[in-house]
PLY file of the C-alpha trace (Angstrom):
ply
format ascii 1.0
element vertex 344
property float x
property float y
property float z
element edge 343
property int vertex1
property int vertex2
end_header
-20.63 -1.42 -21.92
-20.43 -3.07 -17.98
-17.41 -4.53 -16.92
-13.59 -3.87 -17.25
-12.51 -3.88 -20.98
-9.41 -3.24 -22.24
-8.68 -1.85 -25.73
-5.55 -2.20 -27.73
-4.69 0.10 -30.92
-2.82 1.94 -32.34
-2.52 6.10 -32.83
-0.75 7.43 -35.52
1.88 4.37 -35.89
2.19 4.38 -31.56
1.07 1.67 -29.65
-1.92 2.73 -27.26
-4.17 0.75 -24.58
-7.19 2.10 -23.11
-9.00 0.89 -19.95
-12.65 1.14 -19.78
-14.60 0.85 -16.58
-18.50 0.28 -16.72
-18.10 2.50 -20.54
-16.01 5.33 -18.57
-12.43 5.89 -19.97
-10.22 5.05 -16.73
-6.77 4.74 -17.99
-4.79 5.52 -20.79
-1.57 4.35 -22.07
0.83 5.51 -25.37
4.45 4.81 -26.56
6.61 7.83 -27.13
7.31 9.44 -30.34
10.81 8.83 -30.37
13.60 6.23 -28.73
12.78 8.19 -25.50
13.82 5.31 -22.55
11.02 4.57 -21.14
10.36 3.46 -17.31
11.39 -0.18 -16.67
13.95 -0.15 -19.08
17.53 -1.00 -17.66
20.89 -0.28 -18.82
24.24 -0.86 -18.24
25.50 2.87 -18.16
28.63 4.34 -17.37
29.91 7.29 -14.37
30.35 10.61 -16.57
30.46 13.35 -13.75
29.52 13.84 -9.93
27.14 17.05 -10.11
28.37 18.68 -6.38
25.18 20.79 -5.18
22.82 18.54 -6.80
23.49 15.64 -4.71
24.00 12.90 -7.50
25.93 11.77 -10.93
25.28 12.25 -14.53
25.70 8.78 -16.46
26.11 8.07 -20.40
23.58 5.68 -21.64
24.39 3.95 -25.25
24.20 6.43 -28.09
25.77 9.24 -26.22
22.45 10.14 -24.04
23.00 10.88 -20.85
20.97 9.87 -16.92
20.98 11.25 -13.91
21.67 9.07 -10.88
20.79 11.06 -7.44
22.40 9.95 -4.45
25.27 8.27 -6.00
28.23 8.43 -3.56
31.34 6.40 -3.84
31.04 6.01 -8.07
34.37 7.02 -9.94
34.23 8.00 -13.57
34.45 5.87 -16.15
32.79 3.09 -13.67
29.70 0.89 -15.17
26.33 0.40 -14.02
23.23 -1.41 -13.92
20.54 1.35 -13.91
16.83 1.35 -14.40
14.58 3.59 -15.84
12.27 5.65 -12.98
10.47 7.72 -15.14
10.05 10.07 -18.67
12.35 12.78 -18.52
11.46 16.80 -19.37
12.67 18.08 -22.88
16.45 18.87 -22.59
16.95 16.89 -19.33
18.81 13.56 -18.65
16.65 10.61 -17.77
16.26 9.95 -14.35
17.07 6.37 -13.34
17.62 4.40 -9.87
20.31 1.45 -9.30
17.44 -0.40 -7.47
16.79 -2.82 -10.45
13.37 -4.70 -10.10
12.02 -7.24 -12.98
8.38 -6.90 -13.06
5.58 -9.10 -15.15
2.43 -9.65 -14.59
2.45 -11.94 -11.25
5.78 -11.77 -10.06
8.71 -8.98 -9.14
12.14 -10.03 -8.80
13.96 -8.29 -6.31
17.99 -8.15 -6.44
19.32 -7.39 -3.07
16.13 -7.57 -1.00
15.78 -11.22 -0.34
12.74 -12.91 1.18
9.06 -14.10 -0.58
6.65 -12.20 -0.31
2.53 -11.91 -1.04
0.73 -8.85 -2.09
-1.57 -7.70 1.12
-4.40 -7.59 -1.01
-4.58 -11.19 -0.90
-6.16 -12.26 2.42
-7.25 -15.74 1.74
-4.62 -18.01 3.67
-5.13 -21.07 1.82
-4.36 -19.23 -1.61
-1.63 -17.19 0.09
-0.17 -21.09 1.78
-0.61 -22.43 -1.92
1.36 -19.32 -3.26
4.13 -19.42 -1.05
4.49 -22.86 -1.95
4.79 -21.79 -5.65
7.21 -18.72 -4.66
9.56 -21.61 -2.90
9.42 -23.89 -5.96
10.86 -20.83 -8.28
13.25 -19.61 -5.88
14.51 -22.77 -4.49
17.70 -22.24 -6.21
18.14 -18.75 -6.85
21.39 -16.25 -5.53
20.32 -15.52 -2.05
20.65 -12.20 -2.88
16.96 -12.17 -5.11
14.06 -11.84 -3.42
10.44 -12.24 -4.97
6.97 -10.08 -4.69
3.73 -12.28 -5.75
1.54 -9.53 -7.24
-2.21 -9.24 -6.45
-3.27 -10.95 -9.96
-1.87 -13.75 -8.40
-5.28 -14.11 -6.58
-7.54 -15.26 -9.94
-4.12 -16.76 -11.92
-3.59 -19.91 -13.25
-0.91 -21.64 -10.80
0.98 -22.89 -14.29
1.46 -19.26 -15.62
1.97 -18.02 -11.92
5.16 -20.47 -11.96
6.13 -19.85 -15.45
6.25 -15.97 -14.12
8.56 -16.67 -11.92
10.90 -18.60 -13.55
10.85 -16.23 -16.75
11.71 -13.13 -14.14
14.21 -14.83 -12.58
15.84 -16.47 -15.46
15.84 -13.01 -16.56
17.49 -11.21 -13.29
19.85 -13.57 -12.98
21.23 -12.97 -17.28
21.39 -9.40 -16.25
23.18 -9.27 -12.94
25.63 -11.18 -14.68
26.13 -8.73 -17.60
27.87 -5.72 -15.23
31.42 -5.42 -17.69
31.78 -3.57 -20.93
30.42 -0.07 -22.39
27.07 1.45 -22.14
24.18 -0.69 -23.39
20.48 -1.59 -23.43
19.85 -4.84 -21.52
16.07 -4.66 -21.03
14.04 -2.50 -23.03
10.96 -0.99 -21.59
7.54 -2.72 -21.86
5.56 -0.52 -24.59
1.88 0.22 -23.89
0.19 -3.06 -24.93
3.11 -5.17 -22.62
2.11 -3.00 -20.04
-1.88 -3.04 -20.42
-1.28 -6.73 -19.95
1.03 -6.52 -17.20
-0.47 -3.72 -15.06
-4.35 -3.85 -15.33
-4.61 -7.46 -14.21
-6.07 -6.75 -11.02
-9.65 -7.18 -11.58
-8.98 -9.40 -14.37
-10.65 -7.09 -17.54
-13.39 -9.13 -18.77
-13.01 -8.82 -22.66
-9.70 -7.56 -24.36
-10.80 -6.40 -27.50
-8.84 -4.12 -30.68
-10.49 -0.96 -32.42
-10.57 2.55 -30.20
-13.01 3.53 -32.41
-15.79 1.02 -32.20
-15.31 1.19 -28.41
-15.59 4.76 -27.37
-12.46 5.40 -26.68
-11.79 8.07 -28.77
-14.69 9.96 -28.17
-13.64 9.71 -25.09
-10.18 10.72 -24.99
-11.61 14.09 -27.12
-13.69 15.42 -24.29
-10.61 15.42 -21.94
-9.32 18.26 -24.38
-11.12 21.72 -22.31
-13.28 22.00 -19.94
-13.54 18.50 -18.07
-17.65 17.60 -16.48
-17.96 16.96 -13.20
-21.02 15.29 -11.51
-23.19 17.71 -10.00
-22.27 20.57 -13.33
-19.29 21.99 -12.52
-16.43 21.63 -15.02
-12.59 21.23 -14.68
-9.71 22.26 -16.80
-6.35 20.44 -16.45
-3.39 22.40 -18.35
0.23 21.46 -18.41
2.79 24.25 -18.75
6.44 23.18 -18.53
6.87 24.08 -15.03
4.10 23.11 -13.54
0.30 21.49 -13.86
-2.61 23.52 -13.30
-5.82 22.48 -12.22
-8.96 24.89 -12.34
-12.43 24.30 -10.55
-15.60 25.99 -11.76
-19.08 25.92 -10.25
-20.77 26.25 -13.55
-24.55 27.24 -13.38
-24.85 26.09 -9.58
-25.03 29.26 -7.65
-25.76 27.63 -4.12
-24.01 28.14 -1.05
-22.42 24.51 -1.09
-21.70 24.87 -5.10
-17.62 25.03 -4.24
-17.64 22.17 -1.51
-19.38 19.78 -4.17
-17.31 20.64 -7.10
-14.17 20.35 -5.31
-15.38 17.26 -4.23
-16.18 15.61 -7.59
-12.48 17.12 -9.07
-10.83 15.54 -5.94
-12.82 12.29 -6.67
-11.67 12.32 -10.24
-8.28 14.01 -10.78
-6.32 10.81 -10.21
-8.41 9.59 -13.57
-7.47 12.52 -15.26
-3.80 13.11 -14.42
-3.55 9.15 -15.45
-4.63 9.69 -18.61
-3.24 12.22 -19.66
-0.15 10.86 -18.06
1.06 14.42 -16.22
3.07 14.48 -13.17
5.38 16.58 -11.21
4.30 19.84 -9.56
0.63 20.04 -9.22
-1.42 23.38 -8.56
-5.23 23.16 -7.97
-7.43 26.38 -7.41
-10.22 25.09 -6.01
-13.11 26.71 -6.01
-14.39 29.09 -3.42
-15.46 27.25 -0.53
-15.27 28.01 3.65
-11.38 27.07 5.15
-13.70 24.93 7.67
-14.54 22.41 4.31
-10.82 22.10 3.67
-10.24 18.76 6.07
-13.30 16.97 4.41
-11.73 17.99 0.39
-8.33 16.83 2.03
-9.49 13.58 3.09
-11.23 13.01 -0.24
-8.50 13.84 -1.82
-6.39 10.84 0.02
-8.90 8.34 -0.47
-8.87 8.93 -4.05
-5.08 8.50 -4.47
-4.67 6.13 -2.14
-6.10 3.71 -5.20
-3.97 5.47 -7.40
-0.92 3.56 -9.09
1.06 6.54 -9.13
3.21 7.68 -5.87
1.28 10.78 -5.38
2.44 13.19 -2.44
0.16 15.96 -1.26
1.89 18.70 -0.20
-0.67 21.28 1.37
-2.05 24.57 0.72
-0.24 27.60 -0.02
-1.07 31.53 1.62
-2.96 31.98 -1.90
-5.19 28.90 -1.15
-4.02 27.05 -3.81
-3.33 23.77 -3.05
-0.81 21.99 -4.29
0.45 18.01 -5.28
3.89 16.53 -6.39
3.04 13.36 -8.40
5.78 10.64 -10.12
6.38 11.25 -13.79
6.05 8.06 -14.50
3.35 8.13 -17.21
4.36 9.79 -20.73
2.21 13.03 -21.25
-0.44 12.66 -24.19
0.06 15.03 -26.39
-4.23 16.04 -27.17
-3.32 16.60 -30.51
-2.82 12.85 -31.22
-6.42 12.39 -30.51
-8.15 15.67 -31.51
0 1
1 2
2 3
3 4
4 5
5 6
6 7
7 8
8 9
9 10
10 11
11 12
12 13
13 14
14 15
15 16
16 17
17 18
18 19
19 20
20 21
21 22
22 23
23 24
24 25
25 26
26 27
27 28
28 29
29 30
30 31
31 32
32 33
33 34
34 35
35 36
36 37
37 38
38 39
39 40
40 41
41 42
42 43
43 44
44 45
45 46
46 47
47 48
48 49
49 50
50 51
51 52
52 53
53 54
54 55
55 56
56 57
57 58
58 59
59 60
60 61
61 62
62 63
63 64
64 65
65 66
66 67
67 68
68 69
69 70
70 71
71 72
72 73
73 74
74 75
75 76
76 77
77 78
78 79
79 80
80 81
81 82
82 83
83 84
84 85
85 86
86 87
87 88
88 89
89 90
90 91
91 92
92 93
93 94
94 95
95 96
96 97
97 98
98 99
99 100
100 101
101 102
102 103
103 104
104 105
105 106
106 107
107 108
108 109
109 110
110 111
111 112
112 113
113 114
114 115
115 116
116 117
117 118
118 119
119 120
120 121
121 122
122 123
123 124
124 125
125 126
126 127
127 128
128 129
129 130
130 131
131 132
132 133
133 134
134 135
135 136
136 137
137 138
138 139
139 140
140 141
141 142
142 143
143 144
144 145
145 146
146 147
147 148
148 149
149 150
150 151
151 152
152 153
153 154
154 155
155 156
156 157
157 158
158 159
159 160
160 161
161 162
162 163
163 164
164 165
165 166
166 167
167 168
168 169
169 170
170 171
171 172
172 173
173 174
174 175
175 176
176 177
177 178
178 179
179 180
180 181
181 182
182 183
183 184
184 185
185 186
186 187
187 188
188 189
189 190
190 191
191 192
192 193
193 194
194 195
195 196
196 197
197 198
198 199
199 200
200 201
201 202
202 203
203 204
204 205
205 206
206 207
207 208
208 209
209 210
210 211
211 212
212 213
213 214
214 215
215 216
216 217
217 218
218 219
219 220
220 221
221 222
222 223
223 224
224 225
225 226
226 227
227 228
228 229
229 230
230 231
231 232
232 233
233 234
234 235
235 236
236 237
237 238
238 239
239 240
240 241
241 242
242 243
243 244
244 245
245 246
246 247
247 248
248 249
249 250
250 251
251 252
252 253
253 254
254 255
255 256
256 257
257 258
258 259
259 260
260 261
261 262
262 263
263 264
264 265
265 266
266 267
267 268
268 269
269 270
270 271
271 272
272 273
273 274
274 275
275 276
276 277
277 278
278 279
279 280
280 281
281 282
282 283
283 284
284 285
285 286
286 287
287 288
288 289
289 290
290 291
291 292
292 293
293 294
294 295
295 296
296 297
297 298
298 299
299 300
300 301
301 302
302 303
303 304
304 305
305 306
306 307
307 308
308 309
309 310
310 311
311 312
312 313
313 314
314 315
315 316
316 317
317 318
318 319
319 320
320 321
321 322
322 323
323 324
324 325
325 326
326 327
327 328
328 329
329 330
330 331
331 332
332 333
333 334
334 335
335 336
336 337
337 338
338 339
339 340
340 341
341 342
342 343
């Protein structure tokens, strides 16, 4: 199977999408168990209690659950919000959300309090970017001057229609919440579940079928091998573990016994570990033991390494090697972990 498919389904009563590239599993998305708020979702929440030390405020969010707001000087209790959802939260913590509100579809992302139009860099063709500026004044003509707008880089093979209808629907939609800042703690945008997203997010190539049924399409099969020992090209093997502190990553040679076996399978994990954490959606502290290899190879894995996440969606920061020779990653949580069992 060639091409960019996308595959909607669902597991055990969750909504799931799957992204696969050429027949390889590239992406994965799920919806939570639970009423977990998800990323993108924005509230209206309410000050509960500055948290001295930790430099920011716990807030109550409707049905008595609580967020944490860092950075949030000047805020008195008792004060109300708008908040938004930055990513899934650990087990017994309080969600962590931002007061930079965006509203994000599929071509265009309202801004609130950056003002200006602007085109995704991606799109280099000056004609297309002349005709979508045109399109991004039309919208905004006579919108608060406090909104700005983002054209996305599925704006480059989009209809100009739906590109306008975007717009208008995200702006419609900013300006409905900005205006609802009074009363008590409530849900004013939920969060897009997985097939919302799927549409919304893997735009960019345009997937050339969108089709239903994991099964028929690999996907689960798929999805099954990611639960051990992960194979690398070349024969070495990876194994990916989440503990609640931390995500550890371990590199094996496998049968190659060569003197360059720990350069190349360091090289294919750093190639594919952005896959990998996707899909299974883990974040936060990374740890990789690598496998043996000379310190001299180190710059060459590191530079790998970048180029790989640099075409990663999630904010990935790479935060060196330890005096073990571990090296380590801090990565968004912005993806909900996959529980294996789901799948297995």
């Amino acid at each position: 199977m060639n091409g960019r498919s996308v595959i909607l389904d669902e597991l055990k009563g969750r909504k799931a999408a799957a992204l696969m590239v050429d027949g390889r599993l590239d992406d994965f998305l799920i919806d939570p168990a639970d009423d977990q708020p998800g990323p993108g979702a924005i509230y209206r929440a309410q000050v509960d209690r500055q948290m001295k030390g930790q430099g920011g405020v716990f807030l109550t969010l409707p049905g008595g659950g609580s967020a944490f707001l860092r950075q949030a000087k000047g805020l008195a209790p008792g004060q109300a919000l708008l908040v938004q959802v930055t990513g899934y939260s650990e087990p017994g913590k309080a969600v962590p959300v931002t007061t930079r509100v965006l509203f994000k579809s599929r071509y265009a992302i309202i801004t609130p309090d950056a003002p200006g139009l602007n085109i995704s860099r991606s799109i280099r063709d000056d004609d297309l970017r002349d005709h979508l500026m045109e399109l991004a004044h039309d919208g905004m003509d006579a919108a608060p001057e406090t909104l700005g707008l983002i054209l996305r880089s599925a704006c480059a093979t989009g209809d100009a229609d739906e590109i306008a209808e975007d717009i208008a629907a995200m702006r419609e939609l900013a300006e409905q919440v900005l205006a609802d800042v009074t009363g008590g703690p409530e849900l004013l945008v939920d969060a897009p579940d997985a097939h919302e997203l799927a549409w919304r997010d893997w735009a960019d190539p345009a997937p050339d079928e969108v089709v239903e049924g994991f099964e028929d399409h690999g996907v689960l099969d798929a999805l099954a091998m990611l639960g051990g020992a992960v194979p690398l090209v070349g024969g070495g093997t990876v194994w990916v573990e989440a503990t609640r502190a931390l995500v550890a990553v371990d590199v094996n040679t496998g049968g190659d016994s060569s003197p360059a076996a720990g350069l190349k399978a360091n090289i294919a994990t750093a190639r594919d570990l952005p896959r990998l954490l996707r899909i299974l959606g883990l974040g936060g502290q990374i740890v990789i033991d690598f496998a043996p290899m000379p310190k001299k190879d180190r710059r060459q894995l590191e530079q790998t390494l970048k180029a790989a996440l640099r075409a990663d969606p999630v904010d990935t920061v790479l935060a060196g090697w330890t005096a073990l020779g571990l090296f380590e990653l801090q990565r968004k949580r912005e993806r909900l972990p996959v529980d294996r069992g789901i799948f297995g």
